[in-house]
Backbone as CSV, one residue per row, in Angstrom:
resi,resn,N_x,N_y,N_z,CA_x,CA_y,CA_z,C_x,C_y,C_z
1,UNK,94.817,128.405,64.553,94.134,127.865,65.719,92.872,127.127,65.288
2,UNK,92.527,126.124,65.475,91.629,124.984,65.734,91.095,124.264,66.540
3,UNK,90.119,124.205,66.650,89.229,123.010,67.634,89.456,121.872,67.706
4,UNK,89.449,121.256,68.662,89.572,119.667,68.544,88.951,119.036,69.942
5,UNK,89.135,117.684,70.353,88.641,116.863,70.711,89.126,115.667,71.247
6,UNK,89.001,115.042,72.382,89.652,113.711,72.261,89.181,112.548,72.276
7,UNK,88.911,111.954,71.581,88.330,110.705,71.259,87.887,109.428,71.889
8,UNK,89.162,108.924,72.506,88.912,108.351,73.976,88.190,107.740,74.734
9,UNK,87.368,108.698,74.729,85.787,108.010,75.394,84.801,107.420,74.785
10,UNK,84.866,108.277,73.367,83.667,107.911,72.701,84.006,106.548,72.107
11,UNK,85.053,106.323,71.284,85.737,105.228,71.220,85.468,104.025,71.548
12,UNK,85.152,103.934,72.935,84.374,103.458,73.618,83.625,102.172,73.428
13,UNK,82.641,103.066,72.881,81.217,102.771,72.599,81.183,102.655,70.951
14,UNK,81.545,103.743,70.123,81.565,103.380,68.604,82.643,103.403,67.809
15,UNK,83.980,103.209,68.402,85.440,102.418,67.730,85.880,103.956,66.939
16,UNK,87.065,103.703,66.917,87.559,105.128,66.735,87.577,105.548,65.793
17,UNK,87.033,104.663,64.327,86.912,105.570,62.931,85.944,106.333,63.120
18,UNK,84.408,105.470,63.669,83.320,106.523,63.553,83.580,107.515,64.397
19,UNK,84.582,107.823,65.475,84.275,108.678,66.600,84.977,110.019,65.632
20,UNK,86.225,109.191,64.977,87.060,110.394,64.196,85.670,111.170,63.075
21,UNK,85.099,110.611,62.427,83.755,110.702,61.388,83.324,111.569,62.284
22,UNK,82.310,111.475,63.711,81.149,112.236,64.236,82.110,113.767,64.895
23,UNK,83.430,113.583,64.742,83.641,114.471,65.765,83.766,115.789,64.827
24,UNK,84.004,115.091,63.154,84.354,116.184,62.500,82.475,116.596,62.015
25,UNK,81.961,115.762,61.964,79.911,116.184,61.893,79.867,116.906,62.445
26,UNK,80.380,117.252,63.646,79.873,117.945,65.027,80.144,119.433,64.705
27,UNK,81.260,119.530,64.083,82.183,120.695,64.156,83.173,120.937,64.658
28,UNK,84.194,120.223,64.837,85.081,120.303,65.453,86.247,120.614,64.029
29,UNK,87.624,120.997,64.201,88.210,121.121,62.824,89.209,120.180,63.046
30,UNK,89.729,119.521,64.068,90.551,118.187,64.452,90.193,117.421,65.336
31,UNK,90.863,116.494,65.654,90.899,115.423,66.662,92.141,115.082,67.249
32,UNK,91.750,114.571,68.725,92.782,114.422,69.447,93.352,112.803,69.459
33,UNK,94.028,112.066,69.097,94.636,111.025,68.971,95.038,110.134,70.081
34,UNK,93.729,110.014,71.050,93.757,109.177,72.520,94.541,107.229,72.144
35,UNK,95.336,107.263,72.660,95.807,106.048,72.591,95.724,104.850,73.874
36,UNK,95.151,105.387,74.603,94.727,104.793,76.326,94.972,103.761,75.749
37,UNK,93.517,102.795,74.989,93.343,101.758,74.500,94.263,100.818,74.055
38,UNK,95.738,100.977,73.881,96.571,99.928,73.134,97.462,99.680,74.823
39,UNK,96.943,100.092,75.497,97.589,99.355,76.928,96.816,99.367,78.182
40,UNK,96.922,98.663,78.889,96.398,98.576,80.426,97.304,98.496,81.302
41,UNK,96.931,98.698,82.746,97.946,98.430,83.770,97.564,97.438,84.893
42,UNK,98.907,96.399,84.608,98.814,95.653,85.869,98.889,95.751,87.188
43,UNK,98.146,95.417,87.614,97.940,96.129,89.450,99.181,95.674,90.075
44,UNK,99.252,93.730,89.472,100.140,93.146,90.016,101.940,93.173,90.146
45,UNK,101.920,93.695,89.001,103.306,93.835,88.624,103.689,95.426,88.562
46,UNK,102.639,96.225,88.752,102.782,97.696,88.901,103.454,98.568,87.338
47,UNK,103.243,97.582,86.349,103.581,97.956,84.666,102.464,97.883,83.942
48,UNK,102.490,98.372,82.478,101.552,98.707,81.711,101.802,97.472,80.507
49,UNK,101.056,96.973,80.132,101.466,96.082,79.508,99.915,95.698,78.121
50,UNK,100.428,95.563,76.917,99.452,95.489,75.668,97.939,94.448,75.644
51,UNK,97.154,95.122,75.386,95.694,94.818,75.282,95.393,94.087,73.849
52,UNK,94.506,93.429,73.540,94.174,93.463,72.169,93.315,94.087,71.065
53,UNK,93.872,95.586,71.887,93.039,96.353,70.823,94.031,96.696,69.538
54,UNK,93.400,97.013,68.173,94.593,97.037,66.715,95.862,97.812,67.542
55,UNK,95.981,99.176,67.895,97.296,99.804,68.170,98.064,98.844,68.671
56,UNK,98.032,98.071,69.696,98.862,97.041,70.327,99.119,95.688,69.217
57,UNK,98.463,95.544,67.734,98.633,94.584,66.957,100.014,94.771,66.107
58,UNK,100.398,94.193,65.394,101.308,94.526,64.188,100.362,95.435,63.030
59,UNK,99.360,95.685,62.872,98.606,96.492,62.242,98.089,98.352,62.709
60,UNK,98.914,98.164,63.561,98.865,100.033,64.233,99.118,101.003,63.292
61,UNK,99.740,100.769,62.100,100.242,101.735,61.760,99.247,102.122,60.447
62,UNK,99.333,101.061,59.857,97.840,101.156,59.063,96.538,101.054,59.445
63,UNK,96.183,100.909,60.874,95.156,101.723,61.580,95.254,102.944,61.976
64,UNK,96.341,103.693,62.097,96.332,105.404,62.330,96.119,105.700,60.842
65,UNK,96.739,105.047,59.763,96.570,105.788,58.220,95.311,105.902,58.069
66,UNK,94.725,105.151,58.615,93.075,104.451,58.272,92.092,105.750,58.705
67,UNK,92.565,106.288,60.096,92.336,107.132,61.155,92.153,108.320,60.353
68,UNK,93.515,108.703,60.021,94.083,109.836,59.068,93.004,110.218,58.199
69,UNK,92.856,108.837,57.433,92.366,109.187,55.908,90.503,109.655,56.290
70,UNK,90.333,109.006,56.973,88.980,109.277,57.613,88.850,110.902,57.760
71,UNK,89.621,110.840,59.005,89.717,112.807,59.342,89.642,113.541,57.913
72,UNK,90.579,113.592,57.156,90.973,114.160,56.093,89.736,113.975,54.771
73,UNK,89.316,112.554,54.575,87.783,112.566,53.841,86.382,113.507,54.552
74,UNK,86.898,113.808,55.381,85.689,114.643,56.437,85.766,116.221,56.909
75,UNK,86.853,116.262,56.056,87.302,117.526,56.565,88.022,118.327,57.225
76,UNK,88.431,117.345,58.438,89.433,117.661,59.424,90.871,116.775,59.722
77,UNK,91.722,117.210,59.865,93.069,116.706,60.620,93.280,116.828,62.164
78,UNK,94.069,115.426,62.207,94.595,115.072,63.743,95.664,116.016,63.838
79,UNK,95.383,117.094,65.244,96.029,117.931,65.730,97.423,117.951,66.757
80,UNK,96.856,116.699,67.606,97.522,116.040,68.550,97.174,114.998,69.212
81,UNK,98.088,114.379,70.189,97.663,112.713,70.152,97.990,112.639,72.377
82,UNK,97.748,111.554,72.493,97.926,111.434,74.147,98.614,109.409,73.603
83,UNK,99.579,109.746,74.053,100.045,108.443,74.781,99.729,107.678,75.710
84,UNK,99.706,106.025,75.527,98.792,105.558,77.310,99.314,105.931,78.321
85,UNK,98.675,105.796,79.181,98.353,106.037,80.606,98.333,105.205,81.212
86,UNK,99.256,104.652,82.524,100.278,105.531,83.129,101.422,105.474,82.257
87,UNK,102.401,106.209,82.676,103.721,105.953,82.365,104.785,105.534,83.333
88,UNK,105.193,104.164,83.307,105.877,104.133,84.245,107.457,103.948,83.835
89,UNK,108.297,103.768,84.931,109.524,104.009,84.472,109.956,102.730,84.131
90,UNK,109.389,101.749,83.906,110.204,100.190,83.635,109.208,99.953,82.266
91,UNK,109.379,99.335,81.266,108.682,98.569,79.878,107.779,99.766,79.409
92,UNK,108.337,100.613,78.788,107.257,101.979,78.833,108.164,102.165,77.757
93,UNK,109.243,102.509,77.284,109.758,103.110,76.563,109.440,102.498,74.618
94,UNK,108.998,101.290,74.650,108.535,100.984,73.189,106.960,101.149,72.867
95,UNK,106.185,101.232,74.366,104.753,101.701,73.799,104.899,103.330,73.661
96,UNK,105.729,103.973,74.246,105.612,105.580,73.767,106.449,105.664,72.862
97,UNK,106.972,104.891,71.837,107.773,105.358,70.632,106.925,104.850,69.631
98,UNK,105.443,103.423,70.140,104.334,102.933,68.984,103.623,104.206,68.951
99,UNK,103.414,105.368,70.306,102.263,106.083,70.023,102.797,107.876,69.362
100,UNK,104.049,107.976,69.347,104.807,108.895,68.427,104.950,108.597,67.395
101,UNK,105.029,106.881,66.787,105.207,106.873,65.839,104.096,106.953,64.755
102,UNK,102.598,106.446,65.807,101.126,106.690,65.563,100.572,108.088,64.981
103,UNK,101.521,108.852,66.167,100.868,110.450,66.257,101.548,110.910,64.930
104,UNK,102.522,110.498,64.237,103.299,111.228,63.085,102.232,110.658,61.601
105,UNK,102.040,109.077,62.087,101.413,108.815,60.854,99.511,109.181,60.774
106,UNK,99.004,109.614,61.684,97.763,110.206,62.016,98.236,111.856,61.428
107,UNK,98.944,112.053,61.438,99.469,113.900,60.981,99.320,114.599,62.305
108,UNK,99.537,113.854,63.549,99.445,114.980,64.755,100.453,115.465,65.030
109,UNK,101.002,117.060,65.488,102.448,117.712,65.381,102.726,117.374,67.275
110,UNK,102.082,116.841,68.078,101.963,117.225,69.355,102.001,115.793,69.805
111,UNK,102.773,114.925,71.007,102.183,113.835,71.461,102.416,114.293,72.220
112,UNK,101.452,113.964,73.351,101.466,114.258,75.314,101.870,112.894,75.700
113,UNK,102.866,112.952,76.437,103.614,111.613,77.366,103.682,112.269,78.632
114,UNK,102.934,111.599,79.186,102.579,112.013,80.506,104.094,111.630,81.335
115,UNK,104.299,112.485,82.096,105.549,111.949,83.121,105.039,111.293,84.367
116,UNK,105.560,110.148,84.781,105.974,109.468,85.759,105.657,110.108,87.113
117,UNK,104.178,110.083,87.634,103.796,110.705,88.769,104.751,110.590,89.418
118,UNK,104.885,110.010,90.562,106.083,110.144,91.421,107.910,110.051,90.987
119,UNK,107.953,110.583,89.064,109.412,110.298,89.399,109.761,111.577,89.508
120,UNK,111.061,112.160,89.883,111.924,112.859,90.221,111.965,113.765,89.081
121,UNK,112.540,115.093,88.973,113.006,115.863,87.470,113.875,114.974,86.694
122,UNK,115.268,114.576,87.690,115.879,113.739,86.637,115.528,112.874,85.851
123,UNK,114.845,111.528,86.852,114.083,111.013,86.203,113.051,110.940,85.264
124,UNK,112.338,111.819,85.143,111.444,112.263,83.878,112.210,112.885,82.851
125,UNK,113.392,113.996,83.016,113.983,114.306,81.869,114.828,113.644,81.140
126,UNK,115.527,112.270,81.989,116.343,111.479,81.637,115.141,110.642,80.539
127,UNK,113.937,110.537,80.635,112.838,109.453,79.702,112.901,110.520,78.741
128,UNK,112.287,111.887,78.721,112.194,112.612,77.419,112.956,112.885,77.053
129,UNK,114.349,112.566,77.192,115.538,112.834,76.594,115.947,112.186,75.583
130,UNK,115.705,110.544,76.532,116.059,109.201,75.512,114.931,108.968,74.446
131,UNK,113.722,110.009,74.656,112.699,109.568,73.388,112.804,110.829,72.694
132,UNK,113.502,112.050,72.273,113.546,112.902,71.721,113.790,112.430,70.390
133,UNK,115.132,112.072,70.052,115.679,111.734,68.761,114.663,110.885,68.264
134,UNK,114.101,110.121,68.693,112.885,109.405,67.962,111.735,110.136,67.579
135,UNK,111.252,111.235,68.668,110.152,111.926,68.326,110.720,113.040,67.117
136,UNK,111.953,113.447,67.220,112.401,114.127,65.838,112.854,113.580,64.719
137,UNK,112.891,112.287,64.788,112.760,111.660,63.278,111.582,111.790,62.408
138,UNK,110.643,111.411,63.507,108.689,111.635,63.063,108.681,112.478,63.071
139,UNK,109.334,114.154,63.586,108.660,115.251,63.205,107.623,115.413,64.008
140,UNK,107.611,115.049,65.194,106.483,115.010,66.472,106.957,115.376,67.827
141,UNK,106.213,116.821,68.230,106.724,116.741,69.571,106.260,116.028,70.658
142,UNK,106.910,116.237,72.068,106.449,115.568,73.090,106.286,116.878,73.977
143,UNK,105.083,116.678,74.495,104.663,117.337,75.371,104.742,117.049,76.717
144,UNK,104.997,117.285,77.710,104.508,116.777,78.824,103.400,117.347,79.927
145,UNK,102.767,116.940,80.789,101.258,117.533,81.373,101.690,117.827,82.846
146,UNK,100.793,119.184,83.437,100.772,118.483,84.935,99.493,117.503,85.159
147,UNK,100.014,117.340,86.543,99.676,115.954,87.016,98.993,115.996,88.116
148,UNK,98.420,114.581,89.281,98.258,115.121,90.264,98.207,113.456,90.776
149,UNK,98.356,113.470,92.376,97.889,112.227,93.173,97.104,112.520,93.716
150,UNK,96.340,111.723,94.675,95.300,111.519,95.940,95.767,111.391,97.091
151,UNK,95.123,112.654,97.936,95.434,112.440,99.486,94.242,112.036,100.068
152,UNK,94.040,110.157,100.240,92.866,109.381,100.779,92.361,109.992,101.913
153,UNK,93.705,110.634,103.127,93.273,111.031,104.250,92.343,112.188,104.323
154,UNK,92.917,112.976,103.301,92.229,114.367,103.123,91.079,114.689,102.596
155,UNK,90.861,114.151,101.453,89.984,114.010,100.368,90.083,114.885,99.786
156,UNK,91.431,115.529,98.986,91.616,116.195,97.997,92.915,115.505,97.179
157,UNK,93.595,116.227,95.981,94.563,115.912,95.513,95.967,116.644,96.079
158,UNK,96.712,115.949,95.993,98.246,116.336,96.174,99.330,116.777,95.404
159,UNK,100.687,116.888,95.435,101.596,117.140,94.513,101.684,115.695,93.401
160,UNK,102.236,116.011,92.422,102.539,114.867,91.034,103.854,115.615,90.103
161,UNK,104.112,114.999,89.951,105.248,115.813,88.427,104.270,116.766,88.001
162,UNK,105.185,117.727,87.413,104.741,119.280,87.046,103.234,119.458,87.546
163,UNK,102.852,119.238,88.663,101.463,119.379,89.535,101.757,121.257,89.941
164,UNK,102.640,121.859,90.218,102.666,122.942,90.647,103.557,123.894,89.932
165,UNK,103.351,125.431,89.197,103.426,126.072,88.034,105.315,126.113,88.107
166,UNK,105.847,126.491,88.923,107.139,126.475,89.140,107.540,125.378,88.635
167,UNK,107.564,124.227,89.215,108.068,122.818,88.838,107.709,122.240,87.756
168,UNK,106.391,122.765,86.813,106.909,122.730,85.775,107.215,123.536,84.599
169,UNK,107.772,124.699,84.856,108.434,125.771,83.856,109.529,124.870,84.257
170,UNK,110.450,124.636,85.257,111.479,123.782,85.549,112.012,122.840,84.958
171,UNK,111.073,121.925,84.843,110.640,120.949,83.874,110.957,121.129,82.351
172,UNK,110.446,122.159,81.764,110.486,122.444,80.437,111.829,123.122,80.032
173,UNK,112.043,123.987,80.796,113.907,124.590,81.159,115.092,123.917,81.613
174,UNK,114.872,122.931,82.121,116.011,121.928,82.019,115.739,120.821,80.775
175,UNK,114.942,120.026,80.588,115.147,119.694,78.810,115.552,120.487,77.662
176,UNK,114.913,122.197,78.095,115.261,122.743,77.107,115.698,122.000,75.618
177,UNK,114.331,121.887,74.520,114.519,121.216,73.938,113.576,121.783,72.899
178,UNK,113.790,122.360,71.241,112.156,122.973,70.607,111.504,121.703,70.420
179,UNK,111.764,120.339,70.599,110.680,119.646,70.088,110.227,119.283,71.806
180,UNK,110.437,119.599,72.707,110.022,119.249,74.382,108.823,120.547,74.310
181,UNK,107.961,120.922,75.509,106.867,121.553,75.218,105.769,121.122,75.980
182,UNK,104.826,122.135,76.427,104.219,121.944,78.114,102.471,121.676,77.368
183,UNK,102.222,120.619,77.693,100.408,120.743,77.546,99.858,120.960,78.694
184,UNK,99.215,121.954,78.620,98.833,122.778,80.562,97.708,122.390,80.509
185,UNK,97.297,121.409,81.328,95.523,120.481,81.382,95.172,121.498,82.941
186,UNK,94.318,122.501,82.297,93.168,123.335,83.056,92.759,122.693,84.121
187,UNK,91.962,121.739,83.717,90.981,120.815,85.269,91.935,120.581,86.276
188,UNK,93.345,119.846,85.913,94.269,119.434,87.055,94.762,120.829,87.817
189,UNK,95.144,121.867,87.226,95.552,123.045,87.874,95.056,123.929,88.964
190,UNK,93.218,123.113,88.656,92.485,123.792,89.570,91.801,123.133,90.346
191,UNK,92.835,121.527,90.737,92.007,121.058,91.863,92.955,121.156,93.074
192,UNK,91.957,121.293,94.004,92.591,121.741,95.810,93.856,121.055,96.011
193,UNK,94.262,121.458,96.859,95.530,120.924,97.196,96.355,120.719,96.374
194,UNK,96.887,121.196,95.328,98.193,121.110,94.425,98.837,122.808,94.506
195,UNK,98.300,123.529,95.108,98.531,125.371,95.241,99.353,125.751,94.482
196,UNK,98.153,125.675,93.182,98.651,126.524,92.369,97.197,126.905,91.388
197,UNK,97.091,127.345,90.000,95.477,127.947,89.600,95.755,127.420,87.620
198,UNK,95.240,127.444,87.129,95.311,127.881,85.766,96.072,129.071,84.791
199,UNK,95.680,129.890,85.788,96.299,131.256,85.452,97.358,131.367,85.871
200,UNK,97.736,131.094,87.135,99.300,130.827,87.861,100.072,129.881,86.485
201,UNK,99.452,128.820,86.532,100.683,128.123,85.307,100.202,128.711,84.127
202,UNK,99.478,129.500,83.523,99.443,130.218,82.197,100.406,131.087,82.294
203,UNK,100.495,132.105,83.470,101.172,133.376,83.445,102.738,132.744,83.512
204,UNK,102.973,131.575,84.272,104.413,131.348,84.614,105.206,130.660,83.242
205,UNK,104.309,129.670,82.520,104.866,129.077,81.632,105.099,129.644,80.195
206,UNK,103.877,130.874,80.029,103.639,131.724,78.875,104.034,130.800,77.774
207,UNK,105.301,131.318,77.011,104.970,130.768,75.517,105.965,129.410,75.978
208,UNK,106.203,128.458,76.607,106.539,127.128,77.030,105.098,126.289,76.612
209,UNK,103.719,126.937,76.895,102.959,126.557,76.307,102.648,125.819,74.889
210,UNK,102.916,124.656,74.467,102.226,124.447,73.121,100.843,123.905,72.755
211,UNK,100.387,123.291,74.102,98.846,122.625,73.682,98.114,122.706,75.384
212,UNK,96.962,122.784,74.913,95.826,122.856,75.709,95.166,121.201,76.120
213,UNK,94.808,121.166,77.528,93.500,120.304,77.980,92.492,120.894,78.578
214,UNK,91.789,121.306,77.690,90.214,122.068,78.378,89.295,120.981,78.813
215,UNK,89.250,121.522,79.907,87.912,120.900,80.928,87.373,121.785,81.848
216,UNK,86.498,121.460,82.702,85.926,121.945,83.695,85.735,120.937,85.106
217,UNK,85.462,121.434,86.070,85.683,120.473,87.391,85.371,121.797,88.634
218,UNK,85.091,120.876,89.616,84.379,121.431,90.445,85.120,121.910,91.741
219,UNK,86.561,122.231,91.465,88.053,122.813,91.982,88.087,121.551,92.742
220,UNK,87.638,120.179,92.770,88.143,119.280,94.125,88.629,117.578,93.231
221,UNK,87.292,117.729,92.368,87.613,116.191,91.143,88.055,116.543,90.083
222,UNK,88.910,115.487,89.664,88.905,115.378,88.179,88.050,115.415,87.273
223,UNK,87.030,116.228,87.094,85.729,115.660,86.325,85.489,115.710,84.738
224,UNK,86.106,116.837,84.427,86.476,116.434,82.481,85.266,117.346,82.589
225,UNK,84.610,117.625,83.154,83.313,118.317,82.300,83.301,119.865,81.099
226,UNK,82.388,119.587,80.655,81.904,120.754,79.671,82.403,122.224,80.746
227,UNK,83.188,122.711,79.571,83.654,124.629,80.327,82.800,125.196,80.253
228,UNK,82.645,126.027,81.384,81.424,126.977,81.632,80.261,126.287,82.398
229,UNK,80.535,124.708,82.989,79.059,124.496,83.308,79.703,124.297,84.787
230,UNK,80.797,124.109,85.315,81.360,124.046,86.905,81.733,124.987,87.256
231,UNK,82.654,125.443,87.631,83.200,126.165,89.116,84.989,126.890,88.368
232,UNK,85.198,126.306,87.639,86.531,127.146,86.420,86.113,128.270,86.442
233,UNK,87.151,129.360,86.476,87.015,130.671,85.957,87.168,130.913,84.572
234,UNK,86.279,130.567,83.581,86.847,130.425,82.355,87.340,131.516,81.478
235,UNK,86.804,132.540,82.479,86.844,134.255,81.776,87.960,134.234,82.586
236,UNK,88.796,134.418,83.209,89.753,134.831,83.841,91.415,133.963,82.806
237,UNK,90.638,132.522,82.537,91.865,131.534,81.649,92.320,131.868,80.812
238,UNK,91.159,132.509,79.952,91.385,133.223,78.598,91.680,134.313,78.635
239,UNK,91.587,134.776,79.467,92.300,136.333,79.951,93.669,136.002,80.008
240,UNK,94.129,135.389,80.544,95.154,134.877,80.510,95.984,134.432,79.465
241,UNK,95.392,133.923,78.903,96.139,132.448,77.734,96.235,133.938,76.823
242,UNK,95.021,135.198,76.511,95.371,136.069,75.866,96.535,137.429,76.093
243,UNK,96.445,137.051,77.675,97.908,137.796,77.860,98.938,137.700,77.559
244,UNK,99.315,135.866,77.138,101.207,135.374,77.130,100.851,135.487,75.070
245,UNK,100.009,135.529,74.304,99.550,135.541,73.390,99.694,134.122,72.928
246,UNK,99.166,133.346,73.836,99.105,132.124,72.865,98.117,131.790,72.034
247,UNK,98.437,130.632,70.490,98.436,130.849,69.475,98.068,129.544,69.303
248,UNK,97.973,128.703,70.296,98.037,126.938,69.932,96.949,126.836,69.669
249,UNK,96.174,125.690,69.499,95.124,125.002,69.432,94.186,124.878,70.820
250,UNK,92.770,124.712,70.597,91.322,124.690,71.643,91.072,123.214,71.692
251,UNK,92.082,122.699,72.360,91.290,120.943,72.357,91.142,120.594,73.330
252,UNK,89.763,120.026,74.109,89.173,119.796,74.763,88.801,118.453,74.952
253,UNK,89.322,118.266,76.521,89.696,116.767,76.750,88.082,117.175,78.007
254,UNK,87.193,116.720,77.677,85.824,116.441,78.195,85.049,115.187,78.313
255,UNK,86.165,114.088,78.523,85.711,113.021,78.541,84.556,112.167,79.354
256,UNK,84.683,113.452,80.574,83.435,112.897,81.526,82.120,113.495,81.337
257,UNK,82.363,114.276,80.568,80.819,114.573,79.844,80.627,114.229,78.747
258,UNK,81.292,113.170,78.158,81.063,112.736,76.960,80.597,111.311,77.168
259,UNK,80.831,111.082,78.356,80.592,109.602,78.778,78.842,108.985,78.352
260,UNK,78.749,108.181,77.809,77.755,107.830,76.829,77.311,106.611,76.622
261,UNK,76.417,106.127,75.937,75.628,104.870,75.845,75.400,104.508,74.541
262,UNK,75.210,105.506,73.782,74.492,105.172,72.543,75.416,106.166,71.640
263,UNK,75.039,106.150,70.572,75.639,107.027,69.161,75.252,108.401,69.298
264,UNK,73.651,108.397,69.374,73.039,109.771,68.792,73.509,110.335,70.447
265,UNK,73.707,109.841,71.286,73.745,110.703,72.598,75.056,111.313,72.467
266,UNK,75.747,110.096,72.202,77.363,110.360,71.287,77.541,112.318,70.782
267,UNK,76.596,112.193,69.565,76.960,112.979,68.990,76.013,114.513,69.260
268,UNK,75.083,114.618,70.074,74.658,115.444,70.565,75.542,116.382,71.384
269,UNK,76.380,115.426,72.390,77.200,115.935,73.007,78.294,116.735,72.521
270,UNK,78.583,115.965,71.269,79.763,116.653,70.860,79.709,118.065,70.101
271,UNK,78.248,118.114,69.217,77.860,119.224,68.778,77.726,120.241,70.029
272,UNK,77.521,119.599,70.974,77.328,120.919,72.194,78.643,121.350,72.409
273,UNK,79.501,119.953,73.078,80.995,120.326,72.861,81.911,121.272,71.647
274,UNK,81.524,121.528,70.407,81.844,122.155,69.737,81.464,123.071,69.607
275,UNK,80.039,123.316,70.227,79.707,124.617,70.350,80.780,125.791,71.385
276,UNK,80.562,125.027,72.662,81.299,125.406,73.613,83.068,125.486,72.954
277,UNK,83.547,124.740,72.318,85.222,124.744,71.693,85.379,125.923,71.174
278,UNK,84.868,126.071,70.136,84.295,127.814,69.445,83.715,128.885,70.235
279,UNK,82.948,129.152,70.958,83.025,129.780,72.056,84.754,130.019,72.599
280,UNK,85.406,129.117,73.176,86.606,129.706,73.593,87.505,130.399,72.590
281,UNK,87.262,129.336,71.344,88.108,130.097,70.496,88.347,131.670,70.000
282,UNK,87.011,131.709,69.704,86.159,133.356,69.354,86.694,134.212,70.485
283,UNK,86.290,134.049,71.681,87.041,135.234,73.055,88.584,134.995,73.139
284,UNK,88.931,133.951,72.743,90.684,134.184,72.245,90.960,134.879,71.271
285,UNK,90.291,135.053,69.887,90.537,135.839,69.141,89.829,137.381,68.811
286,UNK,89.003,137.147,70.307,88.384,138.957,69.944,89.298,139.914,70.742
């Protein structure tokens, strides 16, 4: 078990070698392999389509080695990786086989491919089906997350693919697959209106579990924040996560408190963030 981080944000602001460099300064013992950046989404055409950042170049692949070698001169290895965002069901299928094929050559064992908010079970298992054999050539699994939409009328969130703990143990039991595998993102579990908790999908999914999104949030937004400083039961999670005995990795997707301007603010944060990563780790292993 290891700490980690997702990059993502900081990225940002100081490009993702130095972010891979400060995150391992900080203390962290990996990094999380955010790939947002090699796509955007068109409003107009309702698809995701390539940016000109390197991942989206013919040079991606010797920019993850680049990535790699960085982590590894510093001390730490890439743990796991996130595929862009959204995923939709049309022109999607060759940017999530650039960012598996990313996550294998970065050394991450884990890629998260988010499923298709509004598609169907079939539909989502029919996509991780057709990208399996690829993700087991690389030796990389695919994870998939819950999720969530917006109810404008209400002003909370709604149902999404695996948004509620049932639907997605479901999820993971009909792929039935060892390289398929659930990344249970904390913050989404515990915002209103999706009825269901953290602990509800810890206890239901138990060892379906392979990777973590730690955050914190204020049970209503998405907010990414630092654990322990909102409204999460964080003693109750780990109570939990230590009941099914899981064994995975502490990586902490805190992007909205990492949100930043400068370098040194950069890396202040993250030393706090690593403080707090270790903290969870330690009450998982006492």
């Amino acid at each position: 078990m290891v700490t980690s981080t997702e990059i993502g944000e900081i990225s940002k602001v100081i490009g993702e070698e130095r972010a891979v460099e400060l995150v391992a300064k900080s203390g962290f013992g990996a990094w999380d392999y955010s790939m947002f950046a090699m796509t955007k989404f068109n409003h107009e055409i309702r698809l995701i389509e390539y940016t000109d950042h390197t991942l989206a170049s013919d040079n991606y692949a010797s920019f993850s080695k680049r990535l790699r070698k960085i982590g590894e001169d510093n001390g730490i290895v890439c743990n796991q990786a996130h595929a862009p965002f959204p995923t939709c069901l049309n022109k999607t299928d060759k940017i999530i086989k650039r960012a598996i094929e990313c996550s294998a050559i970065a050394g991450a064992k884990i890629c998260v491919v988010h499923p298709i908010n509004n598609g169907s079970l079939i539909e989502n298992a029919q996509m991780y089906k057709d990208l399996l054999p690829f993700a087991k050539e690389h030796g990389v699994k695919i994870a998939t997350e819950n999720m969530w939409n917006w109810n404008y009328d209400e002003g909370h969130a709604k149902t999404a693919a695996c948004s509620h703990h049932n639907e997605f143990k479901e999820y993971i039991d009909f792929v039935s697959d060892p390289y398929f595998t659930a990344c249970l993102d904390i913050g989404h579990a515990e915002m209103k209106g999706l009825d269901t908790s953290a602990v509800l999908m810890i206890k239901t999914l138990a060892d379906r579990i392979g990777a973590l999104h730690i955050h914190d949030n204020d049970l209503l937004y998405d907010c990414h924040g630092l654990p322990f400083t909102m409204k999460i039961d964080f003693n109750a999670v780990i109570n939990a996560l230590k009941e099914i005995g899981y064994s995975g990795d502490v990586t902490l997707e805190v992007n909205g408190y990492l949100e930043s301007k400068t370098e040194s603010e950069i890396f202040e944060k993250l030393k706090n963030a690593s403080s707090v990563a270790n903290k969870i780790l330690n009450m998982l292993n006492s």
